[in-house]
ZAZA-656536 format. One line per 4 residues: number of its first residue (from 1); their letters; for each residue x negated, y negated, z negated of C-alpha. Coordinates in Angstrom, 2 decimals, m for minus. Layout:
BEGIN
NUM	a	X/Y/Z  ...
This chain:
BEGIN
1	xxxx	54.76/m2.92/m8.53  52.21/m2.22/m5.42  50.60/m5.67/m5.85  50.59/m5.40/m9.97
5	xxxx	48.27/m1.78/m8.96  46.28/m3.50/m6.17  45.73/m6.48/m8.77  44.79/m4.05/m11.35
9	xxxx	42.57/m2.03/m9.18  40.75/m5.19/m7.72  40.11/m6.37/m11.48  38.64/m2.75/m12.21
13	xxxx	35.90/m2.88/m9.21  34.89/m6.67/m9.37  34.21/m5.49/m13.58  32.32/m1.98/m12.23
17	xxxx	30.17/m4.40/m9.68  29.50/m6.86/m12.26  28.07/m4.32/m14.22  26.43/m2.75/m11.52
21	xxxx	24.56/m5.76/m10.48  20.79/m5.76/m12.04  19.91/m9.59/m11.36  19.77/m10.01/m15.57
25	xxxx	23.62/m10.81/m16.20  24.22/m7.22/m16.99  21.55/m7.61/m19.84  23.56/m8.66/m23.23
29	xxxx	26.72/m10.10/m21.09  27.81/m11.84/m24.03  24.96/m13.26/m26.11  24.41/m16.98/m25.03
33	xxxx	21.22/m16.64/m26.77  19.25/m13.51/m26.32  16.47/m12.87/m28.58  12.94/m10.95/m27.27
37	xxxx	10.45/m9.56/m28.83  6.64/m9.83/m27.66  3.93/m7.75/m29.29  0.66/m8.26/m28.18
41	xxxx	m3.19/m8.26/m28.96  m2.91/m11.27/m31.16  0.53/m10.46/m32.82  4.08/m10.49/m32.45
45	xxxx	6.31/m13.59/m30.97  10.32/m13.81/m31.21  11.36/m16.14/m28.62  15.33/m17.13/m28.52
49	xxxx	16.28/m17.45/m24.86  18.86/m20.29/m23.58  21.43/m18.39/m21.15  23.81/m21.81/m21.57
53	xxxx	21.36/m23.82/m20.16  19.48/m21.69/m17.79  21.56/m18.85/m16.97  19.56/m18.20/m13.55
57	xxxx	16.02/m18.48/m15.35  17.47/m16.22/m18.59  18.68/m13.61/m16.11  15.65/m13.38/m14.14
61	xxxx	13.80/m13.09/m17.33  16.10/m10.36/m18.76  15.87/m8.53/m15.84  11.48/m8.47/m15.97
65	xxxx	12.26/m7.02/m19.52  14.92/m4.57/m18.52  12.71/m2.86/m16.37  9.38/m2.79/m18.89
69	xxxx	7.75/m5.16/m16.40  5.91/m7.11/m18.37  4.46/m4.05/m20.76  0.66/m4.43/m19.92
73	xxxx	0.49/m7.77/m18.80  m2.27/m10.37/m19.58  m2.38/m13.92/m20.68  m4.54/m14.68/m17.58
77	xxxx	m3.79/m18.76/m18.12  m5.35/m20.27/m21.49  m5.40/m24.43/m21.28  m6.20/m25.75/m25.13
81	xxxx	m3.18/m28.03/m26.45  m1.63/m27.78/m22.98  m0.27/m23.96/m21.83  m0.77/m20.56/m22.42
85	xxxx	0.47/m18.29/m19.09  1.12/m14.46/m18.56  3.18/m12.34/m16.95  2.03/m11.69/m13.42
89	xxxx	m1.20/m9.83/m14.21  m2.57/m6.58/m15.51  m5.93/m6.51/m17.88  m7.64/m5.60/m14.17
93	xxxx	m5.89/m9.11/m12.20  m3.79/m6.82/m9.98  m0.44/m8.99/m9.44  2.49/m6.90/m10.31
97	xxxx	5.58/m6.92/m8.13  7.85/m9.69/m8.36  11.48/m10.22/m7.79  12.74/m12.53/m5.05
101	xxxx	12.25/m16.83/m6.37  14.69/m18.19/m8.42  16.47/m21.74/m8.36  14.50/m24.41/m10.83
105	xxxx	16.77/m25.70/m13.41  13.94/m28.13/m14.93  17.38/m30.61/m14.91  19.06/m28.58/m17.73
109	xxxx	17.68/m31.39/m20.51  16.20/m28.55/m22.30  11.99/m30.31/m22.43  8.42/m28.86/m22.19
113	xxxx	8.45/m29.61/m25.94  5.50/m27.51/m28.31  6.06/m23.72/m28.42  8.68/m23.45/m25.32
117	xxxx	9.37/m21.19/m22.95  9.23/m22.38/m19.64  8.75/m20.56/m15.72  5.49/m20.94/m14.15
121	xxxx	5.37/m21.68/m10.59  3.58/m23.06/m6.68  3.97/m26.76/m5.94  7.51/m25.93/m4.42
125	xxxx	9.87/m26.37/m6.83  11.76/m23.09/m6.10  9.10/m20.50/m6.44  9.45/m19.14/m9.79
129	xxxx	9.94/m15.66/m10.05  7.75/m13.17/m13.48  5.28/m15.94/m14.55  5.82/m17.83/m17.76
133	xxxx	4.01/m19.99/m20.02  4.56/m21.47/m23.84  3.76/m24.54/m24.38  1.38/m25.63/m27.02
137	xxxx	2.01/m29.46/m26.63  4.67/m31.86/m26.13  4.39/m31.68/m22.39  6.94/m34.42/m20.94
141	xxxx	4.57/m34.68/m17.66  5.96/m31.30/m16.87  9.58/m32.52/m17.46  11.61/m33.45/m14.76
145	xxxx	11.72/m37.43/m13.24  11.28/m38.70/m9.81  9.85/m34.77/m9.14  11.40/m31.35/m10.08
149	xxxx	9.78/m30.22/m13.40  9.53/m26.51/m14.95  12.11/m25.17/m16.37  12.30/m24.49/m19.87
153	xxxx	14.75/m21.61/m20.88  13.75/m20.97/m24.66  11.61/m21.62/m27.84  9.56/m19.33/m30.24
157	xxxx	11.21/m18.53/m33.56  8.81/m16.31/m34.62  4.94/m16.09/m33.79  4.45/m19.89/m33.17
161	xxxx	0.95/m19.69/m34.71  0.02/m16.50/m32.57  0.65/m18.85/m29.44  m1.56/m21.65/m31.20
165	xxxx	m4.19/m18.52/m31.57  m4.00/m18.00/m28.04  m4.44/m21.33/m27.33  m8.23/m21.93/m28.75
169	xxxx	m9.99/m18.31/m27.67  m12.77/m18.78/m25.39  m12.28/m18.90/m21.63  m13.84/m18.89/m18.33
173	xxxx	m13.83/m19.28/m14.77  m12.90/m15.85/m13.13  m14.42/m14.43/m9.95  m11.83/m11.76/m9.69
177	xxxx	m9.13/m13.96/m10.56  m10.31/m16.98/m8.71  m9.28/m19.51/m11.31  m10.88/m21.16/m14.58
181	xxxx	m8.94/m21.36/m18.19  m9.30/m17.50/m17.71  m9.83/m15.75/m21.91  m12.83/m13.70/m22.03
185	xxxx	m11.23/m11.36/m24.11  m8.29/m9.92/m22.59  m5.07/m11.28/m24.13  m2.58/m8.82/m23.52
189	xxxx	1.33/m8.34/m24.05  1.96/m4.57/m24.94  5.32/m4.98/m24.86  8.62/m7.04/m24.72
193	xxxx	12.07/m5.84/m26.51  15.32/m7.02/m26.36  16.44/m7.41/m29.74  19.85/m6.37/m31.05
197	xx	22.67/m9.41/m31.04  23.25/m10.86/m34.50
């Protein structure tokens, strides 16, 4: 009977700390396949996150969006028929605060295939952490082979022609920012929701 209790009570706090834990997993336990909304300048964009294929890059994700990080951001990254980035930016180029860098899971088959969602990140593989980009081409040099790729970890399913938008408006090389491909006009993501599980 003591060890059925102990048992019990073990069960009870490893559920308690699972909730507890804010790494993403707490976000929508359940839904394989999350669903964000992203409302900016331009319009709005539904993108369907992959948690069965990159649970680590979906978490860190859903955890940026928990916490409103991303409200404000720019689109500070604008390469025509290649990417458009944002995340890690507000309309002035301060970097916002980042969580630690996550594991690359560019091996998960999913491919840097026109209007995906795939983690942004230095030359070492591992150093992904807010930064994103869609992709506005069929990318495969960005797909994994002899070198670690970037990790894809959704697709648009709404909004596909506001990315395309974003992808022709005029750019230029940034002083501030230190970095070309930079849109003149401020691209900027008001706000991302997680939508309700259907």
């Amino acid at each position: 009977m003591i060890r059925l209790l102990i048992a019990a009570l073990l069960l009870v706090t490893a559920s308690v700390a699972a909730k507890d834990k804010q790494d993403g997993s707490h976000v929508q336990p359940d839904n394989y396949y999350p669903r964000v909304k992203m409302e900016t300048t331009m319009g709005d964009i539904v993108v369907e996150l992959d948690r069965r294929r990159a649970p680590i890059t979906v978490n860190n994700f859903l955890r940026y969006v928990d916490k409103q990080a991303f409200n404000g951001t720019i689109f500070h990254r604008v390469v025509p028929g290649f990417v458009v980035q944002g995340g890690g930016y507000t309309p002035e180029f301060d970097e916002k605060s980042k969580f630690p860098e996550i594991f690359n899971e560019s091996g998960n088959g999913l491919k840097n295939e026109i209007h995906t969602i795939a983690m942004a990140r230095q030359n070492d593989p591992h150093t992904a952490n807010r930064q994103f980009f869609f992709n506005v081409n069929n990318n495969t040099s960005l797909d994994p082979g002899r070198e670690w790729g970037y990790a894809v970890f959704g697709m648009i399913v709404e909004g596909g022609d506001i990315v395309d938008k974003m992808s022709e408006v005029e750019t230029e090389y940034s002083l501030r920012l230190n970095a070309p491909n930079v849109p003149v006009e401020p691209i900027i993501l008001e706000k991302v929701t997680l939508l309700p599980p259907f």
